[in-house]
DRENDO-1510 file (C-alpha; in Angstrom, 1 decimal, always signed):
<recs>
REC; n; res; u; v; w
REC; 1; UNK; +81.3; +113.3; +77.0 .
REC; 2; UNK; +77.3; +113.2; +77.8 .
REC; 3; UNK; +75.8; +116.3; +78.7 .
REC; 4; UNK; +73.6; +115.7; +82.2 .
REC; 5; UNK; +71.4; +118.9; +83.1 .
REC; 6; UNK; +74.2; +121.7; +83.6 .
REC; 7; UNK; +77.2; +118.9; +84.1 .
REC; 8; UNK; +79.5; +117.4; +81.2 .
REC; 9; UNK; +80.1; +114.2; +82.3 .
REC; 10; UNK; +83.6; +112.8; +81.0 .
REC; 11; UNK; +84.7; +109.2; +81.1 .
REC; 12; UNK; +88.8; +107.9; +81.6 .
REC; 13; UNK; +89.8; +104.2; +81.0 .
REC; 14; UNK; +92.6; +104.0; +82.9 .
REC; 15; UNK; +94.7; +101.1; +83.8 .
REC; 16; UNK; +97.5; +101.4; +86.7 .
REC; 17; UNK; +100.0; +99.5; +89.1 .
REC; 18; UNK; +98.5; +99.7; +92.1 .
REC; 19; UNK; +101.8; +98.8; +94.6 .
REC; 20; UNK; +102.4; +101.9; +95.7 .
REC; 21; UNK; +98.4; +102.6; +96.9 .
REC; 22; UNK; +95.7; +101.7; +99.4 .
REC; 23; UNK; +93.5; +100.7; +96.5 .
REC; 24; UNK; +91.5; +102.7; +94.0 .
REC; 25; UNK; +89.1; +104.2; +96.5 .
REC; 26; UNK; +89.7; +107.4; +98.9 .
REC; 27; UNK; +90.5; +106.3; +101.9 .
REC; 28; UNK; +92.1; +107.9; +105.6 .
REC; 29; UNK; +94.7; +104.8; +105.7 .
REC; 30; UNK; +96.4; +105.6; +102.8 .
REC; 31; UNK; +96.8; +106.8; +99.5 .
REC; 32; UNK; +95.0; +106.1; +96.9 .
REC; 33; UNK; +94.5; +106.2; +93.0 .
REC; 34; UNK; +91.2; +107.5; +93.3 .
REC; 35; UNK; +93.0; +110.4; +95.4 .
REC; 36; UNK; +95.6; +111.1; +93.0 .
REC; 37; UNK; +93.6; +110.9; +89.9 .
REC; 38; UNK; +91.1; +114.1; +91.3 .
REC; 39; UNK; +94.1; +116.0; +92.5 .
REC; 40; UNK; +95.6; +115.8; +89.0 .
REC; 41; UNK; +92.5; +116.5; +87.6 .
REC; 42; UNK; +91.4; +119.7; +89.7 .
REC; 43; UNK; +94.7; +120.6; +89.1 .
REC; 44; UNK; +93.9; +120.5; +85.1 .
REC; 45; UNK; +91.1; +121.9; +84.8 .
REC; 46; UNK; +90.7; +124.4; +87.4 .
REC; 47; UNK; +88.0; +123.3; +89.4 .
REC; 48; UNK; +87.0; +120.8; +92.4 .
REC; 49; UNK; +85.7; +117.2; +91.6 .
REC; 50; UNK; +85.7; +113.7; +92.1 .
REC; 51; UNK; +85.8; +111.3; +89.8 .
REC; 52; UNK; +83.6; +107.9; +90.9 .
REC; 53; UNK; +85.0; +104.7; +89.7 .
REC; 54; UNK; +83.6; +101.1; +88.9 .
REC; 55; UNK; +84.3; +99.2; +91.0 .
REC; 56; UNK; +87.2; +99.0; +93.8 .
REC; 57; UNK; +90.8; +97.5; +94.2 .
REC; 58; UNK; +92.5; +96.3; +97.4 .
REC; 59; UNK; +96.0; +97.3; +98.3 .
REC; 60; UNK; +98.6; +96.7; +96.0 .
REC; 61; UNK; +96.6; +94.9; +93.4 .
REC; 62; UNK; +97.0; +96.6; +89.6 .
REC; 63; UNK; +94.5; +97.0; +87.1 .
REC; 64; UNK; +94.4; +96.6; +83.6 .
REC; 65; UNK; +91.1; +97.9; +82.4 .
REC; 66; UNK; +89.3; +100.2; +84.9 .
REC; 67; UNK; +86.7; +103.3; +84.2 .
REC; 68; UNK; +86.0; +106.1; +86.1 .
REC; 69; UNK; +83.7; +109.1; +85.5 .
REC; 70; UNK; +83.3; +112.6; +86.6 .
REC; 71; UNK; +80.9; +115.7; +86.4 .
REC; 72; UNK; +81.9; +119.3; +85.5 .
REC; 73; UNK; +80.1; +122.6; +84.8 .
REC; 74; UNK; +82.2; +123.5; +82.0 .
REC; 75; UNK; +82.5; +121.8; +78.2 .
REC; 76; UNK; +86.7; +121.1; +78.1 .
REC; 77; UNK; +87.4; +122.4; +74.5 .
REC; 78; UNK; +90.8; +121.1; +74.5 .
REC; 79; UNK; +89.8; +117.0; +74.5 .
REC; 80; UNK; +93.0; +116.0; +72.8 .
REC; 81; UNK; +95.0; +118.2; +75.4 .
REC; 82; UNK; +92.9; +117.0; +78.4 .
REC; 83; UNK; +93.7; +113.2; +77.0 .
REC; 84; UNK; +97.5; +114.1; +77.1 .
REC; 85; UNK; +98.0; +115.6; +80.1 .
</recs>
């Protein structure tokens, strides 16, 4: 966590099977990890965002090491509850 003006900017390593999705970036084809990730996150912490990733995957292909970021007004207290969920 890196505080950047007003924003706490939080980082995920992730790592997922990407059969089931269009890829890791949003997209109007399809869904996508990138899509699900920020619902489950707004859906968290209360607020809108969108998380901005590495890099990008094509359909169907999995990965095993992948980082994404995103920006939020608010200092999550709970980090080992955030981490869980």
């Amino acid at each position: 966590m890196a505080l950047l003006s007003n924003y706490f900017r939080y980082f995920i390593r992730l790592a997922y099977l990407g059969t089931n999705y269009h890829g890791w970036q949003i997209q109007t084809n399809g869904i996508s990890v990138q899509e699900v990730l920020d619902l489950a996150l707004c859906k968290i912490l209360g607020k809108p965002l969108k998380t901005l990733g590495c890099g990008r995957t094509d359909t169907g292909v999995h990965a095993r090491s992948f980082y994404a970021h995103f920006d939020i007004d608010t200092a999550h207290t709970e980090r080992d509850s955030l981490v869980y969920k």
